[in-house]
C-alpha positions as CSV (number, residue, x, y, z in Angstrom):
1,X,96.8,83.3,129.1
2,X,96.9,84.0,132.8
3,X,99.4,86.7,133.1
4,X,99.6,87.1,137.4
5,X,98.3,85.2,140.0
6,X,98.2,86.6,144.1
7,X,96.9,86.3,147.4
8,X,96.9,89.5,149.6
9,X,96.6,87.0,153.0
10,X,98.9,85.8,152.5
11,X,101.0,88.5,150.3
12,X,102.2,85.9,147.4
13,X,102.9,86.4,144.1
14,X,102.9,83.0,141.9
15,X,105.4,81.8,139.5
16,X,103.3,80.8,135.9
17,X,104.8,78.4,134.2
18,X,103.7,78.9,130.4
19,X,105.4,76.2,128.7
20,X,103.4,73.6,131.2
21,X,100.7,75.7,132.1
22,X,101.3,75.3,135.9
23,X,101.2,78.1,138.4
24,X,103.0,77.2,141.7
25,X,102.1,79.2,144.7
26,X,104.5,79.3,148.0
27,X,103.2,80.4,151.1
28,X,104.6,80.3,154.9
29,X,104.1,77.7,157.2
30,X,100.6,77.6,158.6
31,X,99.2,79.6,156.3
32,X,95.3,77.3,156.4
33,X,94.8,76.9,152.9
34,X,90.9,75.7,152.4
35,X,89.6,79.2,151.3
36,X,92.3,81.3,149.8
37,X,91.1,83.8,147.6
38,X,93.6,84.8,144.4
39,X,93.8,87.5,142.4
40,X,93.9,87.2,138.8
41,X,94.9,88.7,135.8
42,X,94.8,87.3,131.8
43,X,94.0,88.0,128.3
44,X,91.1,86.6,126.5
45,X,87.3,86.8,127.2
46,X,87.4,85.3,130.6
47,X,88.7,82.8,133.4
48,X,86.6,80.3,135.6
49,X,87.0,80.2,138.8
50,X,86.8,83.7,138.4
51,X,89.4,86.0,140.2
52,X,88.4,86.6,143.7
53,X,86.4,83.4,144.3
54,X,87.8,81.8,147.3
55,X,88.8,78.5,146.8
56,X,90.3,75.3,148.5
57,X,94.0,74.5,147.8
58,X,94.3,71.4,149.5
59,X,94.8,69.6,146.1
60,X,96.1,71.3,142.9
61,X,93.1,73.4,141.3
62,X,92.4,74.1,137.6
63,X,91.8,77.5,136.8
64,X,90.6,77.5,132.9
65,X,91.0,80.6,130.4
66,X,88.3,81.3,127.3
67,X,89.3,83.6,124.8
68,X,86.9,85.6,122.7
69,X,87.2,82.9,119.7
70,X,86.2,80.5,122.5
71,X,89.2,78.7,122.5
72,X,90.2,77.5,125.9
73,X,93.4,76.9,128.0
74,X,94.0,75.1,131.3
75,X,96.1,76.1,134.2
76,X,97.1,73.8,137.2
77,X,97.4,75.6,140.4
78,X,99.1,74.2,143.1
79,X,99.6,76.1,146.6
80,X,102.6,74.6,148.1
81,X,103.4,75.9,152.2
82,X,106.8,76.3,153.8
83,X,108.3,74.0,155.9
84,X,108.5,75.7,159.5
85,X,111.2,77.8,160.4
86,X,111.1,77.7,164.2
87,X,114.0,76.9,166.0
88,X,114.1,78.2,169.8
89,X,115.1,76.9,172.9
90,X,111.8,77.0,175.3
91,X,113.1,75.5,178.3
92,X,116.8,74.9,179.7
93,X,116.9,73.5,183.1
94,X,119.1,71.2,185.4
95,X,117.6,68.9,188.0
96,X,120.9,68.1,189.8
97,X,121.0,71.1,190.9
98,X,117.0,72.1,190.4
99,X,117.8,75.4,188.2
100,X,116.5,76.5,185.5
101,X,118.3,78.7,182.5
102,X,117.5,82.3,182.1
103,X,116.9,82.2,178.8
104,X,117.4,85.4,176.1
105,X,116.2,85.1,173.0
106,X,117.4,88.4,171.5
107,X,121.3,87.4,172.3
108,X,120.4,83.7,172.2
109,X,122.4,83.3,174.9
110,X,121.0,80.9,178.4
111,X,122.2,81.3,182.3
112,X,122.0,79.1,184.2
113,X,123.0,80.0,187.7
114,X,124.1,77.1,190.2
115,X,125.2,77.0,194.2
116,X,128.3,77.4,195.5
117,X,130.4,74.1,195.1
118,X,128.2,72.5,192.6
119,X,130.7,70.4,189.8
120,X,130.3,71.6,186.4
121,X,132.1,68.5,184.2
122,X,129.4,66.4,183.7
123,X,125.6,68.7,184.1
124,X,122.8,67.0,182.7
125,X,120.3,69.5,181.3
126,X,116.7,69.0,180.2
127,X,116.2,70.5,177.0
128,X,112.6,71.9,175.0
129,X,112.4,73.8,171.9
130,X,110.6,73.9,168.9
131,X,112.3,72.6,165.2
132,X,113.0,69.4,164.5
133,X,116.4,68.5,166.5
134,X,118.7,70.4,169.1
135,X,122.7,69.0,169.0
136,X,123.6,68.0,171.7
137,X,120.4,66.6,172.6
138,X,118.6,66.8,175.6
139,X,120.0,64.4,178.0
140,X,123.5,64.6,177.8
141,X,125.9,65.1,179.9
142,X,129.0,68.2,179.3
143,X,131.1,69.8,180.9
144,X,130.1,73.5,181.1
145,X,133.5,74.9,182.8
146,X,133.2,76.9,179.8
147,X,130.3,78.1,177.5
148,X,128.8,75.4,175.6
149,X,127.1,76.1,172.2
150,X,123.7,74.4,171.6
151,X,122.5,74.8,167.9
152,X,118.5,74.0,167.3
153,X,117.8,72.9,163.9
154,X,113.9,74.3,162.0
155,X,111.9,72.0,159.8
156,X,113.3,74.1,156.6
157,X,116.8,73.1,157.6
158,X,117.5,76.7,159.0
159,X,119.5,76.7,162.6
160,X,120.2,78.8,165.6
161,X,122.8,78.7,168.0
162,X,122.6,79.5,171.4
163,X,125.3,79.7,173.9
164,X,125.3,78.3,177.2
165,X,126.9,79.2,180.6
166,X,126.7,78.3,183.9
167,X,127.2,81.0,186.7
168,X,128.4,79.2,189.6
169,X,127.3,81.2,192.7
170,X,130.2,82.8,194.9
171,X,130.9,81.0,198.4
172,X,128.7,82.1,200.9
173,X,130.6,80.5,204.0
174,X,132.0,83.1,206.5
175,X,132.9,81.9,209.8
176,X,136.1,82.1,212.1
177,X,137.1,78.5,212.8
178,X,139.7,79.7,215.2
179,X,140.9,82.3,217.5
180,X,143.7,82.0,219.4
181,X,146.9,83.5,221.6
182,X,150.2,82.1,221.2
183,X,151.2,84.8,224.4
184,X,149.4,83.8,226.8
185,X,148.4,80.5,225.4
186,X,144.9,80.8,225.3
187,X,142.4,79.1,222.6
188,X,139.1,81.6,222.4
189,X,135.9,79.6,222.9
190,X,133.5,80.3,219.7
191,X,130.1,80.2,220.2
192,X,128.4,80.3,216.3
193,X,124.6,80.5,217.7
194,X,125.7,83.9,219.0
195,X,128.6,84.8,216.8
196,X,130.5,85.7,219.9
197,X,133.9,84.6,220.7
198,X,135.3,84.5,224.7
199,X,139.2,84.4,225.7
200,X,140.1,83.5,229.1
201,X,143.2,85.0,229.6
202,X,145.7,84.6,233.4
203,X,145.1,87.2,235.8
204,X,147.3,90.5,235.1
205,X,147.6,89.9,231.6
206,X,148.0,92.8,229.7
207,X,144.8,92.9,227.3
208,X,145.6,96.5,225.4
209,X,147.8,94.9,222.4
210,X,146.4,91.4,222.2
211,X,147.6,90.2,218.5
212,X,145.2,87.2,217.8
213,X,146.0,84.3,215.5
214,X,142.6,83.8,213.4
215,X,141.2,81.2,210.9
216,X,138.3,81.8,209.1
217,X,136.0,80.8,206.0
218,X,135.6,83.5,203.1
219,X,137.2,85.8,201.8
220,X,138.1,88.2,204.3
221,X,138.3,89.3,208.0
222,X,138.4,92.7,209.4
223,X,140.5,93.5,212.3
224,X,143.2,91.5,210.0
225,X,144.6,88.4,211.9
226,X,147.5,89.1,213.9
227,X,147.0,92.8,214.5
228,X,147.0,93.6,217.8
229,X,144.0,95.2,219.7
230,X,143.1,96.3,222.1
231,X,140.3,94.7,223.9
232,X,139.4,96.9,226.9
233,X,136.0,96.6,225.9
234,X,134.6,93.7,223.0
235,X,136.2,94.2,219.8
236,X,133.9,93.6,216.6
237,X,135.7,91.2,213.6
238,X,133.9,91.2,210.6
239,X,134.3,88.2,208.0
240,X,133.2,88.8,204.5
241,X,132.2,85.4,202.2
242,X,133.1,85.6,198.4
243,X,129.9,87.0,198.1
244,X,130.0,89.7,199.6
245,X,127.9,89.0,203.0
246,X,129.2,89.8,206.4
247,X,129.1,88.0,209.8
248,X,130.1,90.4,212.9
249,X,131.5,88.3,216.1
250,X,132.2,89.6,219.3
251,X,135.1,88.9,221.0
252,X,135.4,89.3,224.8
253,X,138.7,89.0,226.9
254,X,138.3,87.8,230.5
255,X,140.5,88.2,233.1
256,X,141.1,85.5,235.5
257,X,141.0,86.0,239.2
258,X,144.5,85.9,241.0
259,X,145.6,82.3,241.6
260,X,147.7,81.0,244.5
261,X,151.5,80.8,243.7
262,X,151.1,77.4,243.9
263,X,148.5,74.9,242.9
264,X,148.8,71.0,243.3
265,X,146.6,68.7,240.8
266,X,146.4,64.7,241.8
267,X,145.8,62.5,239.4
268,X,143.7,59.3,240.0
269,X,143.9,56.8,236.5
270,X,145.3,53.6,235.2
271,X,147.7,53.0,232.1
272,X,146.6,55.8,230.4
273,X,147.7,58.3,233.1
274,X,151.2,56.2,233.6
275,X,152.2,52.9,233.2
276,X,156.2,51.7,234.0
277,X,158.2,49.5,231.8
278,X,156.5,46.4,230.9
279,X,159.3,44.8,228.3
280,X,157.2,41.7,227.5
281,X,154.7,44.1,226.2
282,X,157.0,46.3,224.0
283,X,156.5,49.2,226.2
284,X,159.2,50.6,228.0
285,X,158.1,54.0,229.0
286,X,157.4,55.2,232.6
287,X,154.0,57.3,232.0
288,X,150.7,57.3,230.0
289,X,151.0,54.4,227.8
290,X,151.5,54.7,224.3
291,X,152.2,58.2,224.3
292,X,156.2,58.6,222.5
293,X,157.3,60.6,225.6
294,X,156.8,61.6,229.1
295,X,156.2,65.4,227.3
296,X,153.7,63.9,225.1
297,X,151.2,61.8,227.4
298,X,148.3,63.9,228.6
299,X,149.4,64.4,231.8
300,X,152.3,66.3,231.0
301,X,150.9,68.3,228.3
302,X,148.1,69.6,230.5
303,X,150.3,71.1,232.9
304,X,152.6,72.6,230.3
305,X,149.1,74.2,228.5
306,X,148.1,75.5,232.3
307,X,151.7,76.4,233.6
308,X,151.8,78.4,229.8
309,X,148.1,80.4,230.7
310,X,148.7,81.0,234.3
311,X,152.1,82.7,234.9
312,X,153.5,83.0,237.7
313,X,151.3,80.3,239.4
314,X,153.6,76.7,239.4
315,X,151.6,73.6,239.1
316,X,152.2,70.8,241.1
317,X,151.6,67.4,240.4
318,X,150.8,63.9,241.5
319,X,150.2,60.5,240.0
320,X,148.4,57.9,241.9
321,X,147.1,54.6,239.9
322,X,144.4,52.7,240.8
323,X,144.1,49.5,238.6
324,X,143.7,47.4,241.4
325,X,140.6,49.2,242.6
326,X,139.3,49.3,239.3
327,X,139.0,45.5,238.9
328,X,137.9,44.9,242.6
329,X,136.1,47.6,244.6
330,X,136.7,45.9,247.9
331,X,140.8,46.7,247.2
332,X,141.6,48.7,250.5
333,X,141.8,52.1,249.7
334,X,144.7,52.7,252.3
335,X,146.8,51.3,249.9
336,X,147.0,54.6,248.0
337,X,148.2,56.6,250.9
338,X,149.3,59.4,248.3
339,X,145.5,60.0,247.8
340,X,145.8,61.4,251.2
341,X,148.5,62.7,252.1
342,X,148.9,65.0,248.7
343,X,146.0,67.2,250.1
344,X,145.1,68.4,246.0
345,X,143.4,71.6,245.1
346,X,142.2,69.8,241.9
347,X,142.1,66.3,241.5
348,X,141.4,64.7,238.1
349,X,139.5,61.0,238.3
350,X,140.6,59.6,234.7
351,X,139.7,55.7,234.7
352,X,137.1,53.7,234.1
353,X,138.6,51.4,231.1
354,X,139.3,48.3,233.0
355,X,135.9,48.1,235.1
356,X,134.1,45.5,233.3
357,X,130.8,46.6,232.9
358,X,128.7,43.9,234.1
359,X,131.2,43.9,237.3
360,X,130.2,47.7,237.7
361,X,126.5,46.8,237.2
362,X,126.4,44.2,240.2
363,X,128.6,46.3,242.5
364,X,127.1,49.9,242.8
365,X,129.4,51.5,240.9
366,X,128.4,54.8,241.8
367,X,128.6,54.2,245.5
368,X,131.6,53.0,244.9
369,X,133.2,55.4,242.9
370,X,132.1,58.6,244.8
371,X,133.6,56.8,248.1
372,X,136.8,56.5,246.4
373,X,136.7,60.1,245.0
374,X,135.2,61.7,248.6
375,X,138.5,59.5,249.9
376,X,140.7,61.7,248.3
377,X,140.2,65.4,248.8
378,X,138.7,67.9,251.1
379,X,135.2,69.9,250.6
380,X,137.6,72.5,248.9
381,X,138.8,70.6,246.4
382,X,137.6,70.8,242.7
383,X,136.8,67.5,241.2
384,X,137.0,66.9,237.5
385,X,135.7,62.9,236.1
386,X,136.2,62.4,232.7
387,X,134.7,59.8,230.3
388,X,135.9,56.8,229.5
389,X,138.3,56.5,226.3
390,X,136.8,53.6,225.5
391,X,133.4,55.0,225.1
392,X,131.1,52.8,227.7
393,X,127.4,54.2,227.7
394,X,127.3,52.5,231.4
395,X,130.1,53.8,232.7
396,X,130.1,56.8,231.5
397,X,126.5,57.4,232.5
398,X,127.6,56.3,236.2
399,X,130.7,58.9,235.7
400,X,128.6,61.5,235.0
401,X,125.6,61.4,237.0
402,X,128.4,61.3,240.0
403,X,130.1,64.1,238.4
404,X,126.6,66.4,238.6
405,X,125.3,64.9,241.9
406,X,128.3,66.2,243.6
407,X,128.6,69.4,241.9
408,X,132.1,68.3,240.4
409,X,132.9,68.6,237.1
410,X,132.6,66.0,234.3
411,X,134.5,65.9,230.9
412,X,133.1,64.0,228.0
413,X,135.5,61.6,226.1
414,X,133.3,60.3,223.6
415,X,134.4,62.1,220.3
416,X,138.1,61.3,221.5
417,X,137.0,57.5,221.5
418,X,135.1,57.3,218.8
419,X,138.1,58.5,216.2
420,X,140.7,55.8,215.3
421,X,143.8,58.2,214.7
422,X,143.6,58.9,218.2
423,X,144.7,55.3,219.0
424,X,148.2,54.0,219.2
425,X,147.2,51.3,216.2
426,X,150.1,50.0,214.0
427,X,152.9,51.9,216.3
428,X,152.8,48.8,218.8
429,X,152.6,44.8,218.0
430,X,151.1,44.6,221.5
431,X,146.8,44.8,221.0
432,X,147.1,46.3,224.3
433,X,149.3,48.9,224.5
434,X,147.8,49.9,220.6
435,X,144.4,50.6,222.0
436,X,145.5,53.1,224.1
437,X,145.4,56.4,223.0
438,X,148.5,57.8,220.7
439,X,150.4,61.4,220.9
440,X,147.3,62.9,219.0
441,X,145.0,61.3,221.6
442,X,146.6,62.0,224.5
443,X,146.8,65.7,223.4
444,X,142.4,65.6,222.6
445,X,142.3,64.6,226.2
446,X,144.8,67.4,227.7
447,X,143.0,69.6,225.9
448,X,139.1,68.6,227.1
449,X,140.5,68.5,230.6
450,X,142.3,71.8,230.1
451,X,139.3,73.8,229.2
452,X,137.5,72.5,232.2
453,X,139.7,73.3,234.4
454,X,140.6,76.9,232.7
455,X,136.5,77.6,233.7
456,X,137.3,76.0,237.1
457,X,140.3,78.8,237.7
458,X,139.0,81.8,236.1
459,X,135.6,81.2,238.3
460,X,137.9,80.8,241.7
């Protein structure tokens, strides 16, 4: 009778099964199993293979005992290895964001850390691991707002869960969008390459409380908006992302130089500048078409945004038209005498839209325009061109290169142009009087003028 049977590599004890005469051995999963070498104990006179021969378990062996009467007995000895037990996540990774999880084993848990403003409904992660399945499966989508539980599965049957959670970084923007006075009405000019912020304030403005208006990204801004400061000297604002990073600006309050107490501005346009009642075309306003009042067309509003800045000076104003000129540049320029006769310290040339381009092209449109522009004013005036409304590479080439040649100022329209809610488009059934520009237009172009001429005063 064979009364034990063991291996010490690996440390197994059998299980003999008299009645059949079987002896089943279990040992672990890749345990190799061509030259084990068992221990064994019995009665009788003796067993062959002997105990401590190494032997081959692929296949069951027979192990047979003699005892002294020399009577035998046969024992079937099967080795039987485990099914694996591994069940571990190797890899956890994303590649919308490319990330991959942080993963630890001893708390079975996986991070995954995304950017800023990456949507976690519907993440797609690639999955490895060892076992024989992992639920869910690589390769499909969840939503990991909140931790997701992944659960491997081994060979044996046996599981482990791991837990899942995406980090999603904190915002990292921290800028100021906006800096502004509502008294004086000044807009700060930002300038992000050099974090530095510039307000051109009216001569004798008192710059020792200052309470600036502020937008900003992030999480934070330090001087507070709407604390007054005093800027003297540049006053440091720090803004501080979600994150935790900083961004220091500089802001810098310039005085302007003292201005006459009176200033006259001409304007030189078409339509857009003023237009009178035209009935049969649904308009029946008396200045910049399209606009919903006199107070809203971009005349008006610039010298209600310049009267505002520089108190006490008054800003005059005149309005000639030149629509004639623009469709014939032979049109005899006498027949604007208020050209002449104003006598403008600034004069704003704002046309351009009814010059057919081809007409401009054959008829030396630059010539043409700086005659009528040097017609107008004296060597002291300041001369601000704009762009056309309705962007014209051409023209507004012409514009500009007059504009610089001249050492006059230019003012580019094309991001005004180029957006549709700055035209007047489903407020009139006239095509015409639509595609000129609306209240929110007209105020995009006061505004571009504005600043120009705000560096044009504060450099008198």
């Amino acid at each position: 009778t064979v009364t034990s049977f063991s291996f010490s590599n690996p440390d197994t004890t059998a299980t003999i099964v008299d009645s059949t005469h079987t002896i089943i051995v279990n040992v672990p999963f890749g345990t190799p199993v061509t030259e084990l070498t068992p221990a064994i104990t019995h009665t009788g006179a003796g067993i062959g293979p002997l105990s401590g021969a190494a032997r081959d378990f692929s296949n069951p062996v027979t192990y047979t005992v003699t005892a002294a009467d020399g009577s035998t007995r046969a024992y079937t000895v099967t080795v039987n290895v485990g099914l694996d037990t591994a069940k571990s996540v190797t890899s956890f990774s994303l590649s919308s964001p490319d990330t991959a999880g942080i993963i630890v084993d001893s708390t079975r848990t996986i991070i995954v850390n995304v950017p800023f403003g990456t949507a976690v409904t519907a993440l797609t992660p690639v999955i490895t691991h060892t076992g024989t399945g992992i639920d869910p499966d690589t390769g499909t989508a969840r939503d990991f707002t909140d931790p997701v539980t992944y659960t491997a599965t081994a060979a044996d049957g046996t599981k482990r869960a791991y837990t899942v959670k995406v980090i999603v970084a904190p915002d990292t923007a921290k800028a100021i969008t906006s800096f502004i006075l509502s008294s004086p009405e000044v807009t700060g000019e930002i300038d992000d390459s050099t974090h530095s912020i510039t307000m051109h304030v009216p001569f004798g403005t008192a710059v020792t409380a200052l309470a600036p208006i502020i937008t900003y990204t992030g999480a934070a801004i330090d001087p507070p908006p709407g604390s007054a400061r005093d800027f003297s000297n540049p006053v440091a604002y720090t803004v501080t992302a979600a994150d935790g990073s900083t961004r220091a600006y500089t802001v810098s309050v310039k005085e302007a130089n003292a201005l006459p107490a009176k200033m006259k501005i001409l304007f030189v346009g078409n339509s857009i500048t003023r237009h009178g009642p035209s009935p049969d075309l649904g308009w029946y306003g008396d200045w910049g078409m399209a606009a919903s009042s006199e107070e809203n067309d971009y005349v008006h509003m610039l010298i209600s945004k310049l009267s505002n800045c520089f108190i006490p000076t008054i800003f005059d104003y005149s309005i000639e038209t030149v629509v004639s000129w623009e469709r014939n540049f032979s049109t005899d320029l006498s027949n604007f005498p208020g050209m002449v006769e104003y006598d403008p310290d600034i004069c704003i040339i704002r046309l351009g839209e009814n010059i057919d381009t081809a007409y401009a092209k054959n008829n030396n449109y630059y010539a043409e325009l700086t005659d009528l522009i040097t017609f107008c004013i004296d060597p002291s005036t300041k001369v601000v061109i704009t762009g056309n409304f309705h962007p014209s590479f051409y023209k507004d080439s012409i514009q500009q290169a007059v504009a610089l040649d001249n050492g006059w100022h230019y003012v580019d329209f094309t991001h005004i142009g180029a957006d549709p809610a700055n035209y007047a488009y489903g407020l009139f059934t006239d095509p015409g009087v639509a595609s000129h520009p609306s209240d929110a237009g007209m105020k995009e172009m006061a505004i571009s003028i504005y600043h120009e001429i705000q560096e044009i005063l504060f450099n008198q």
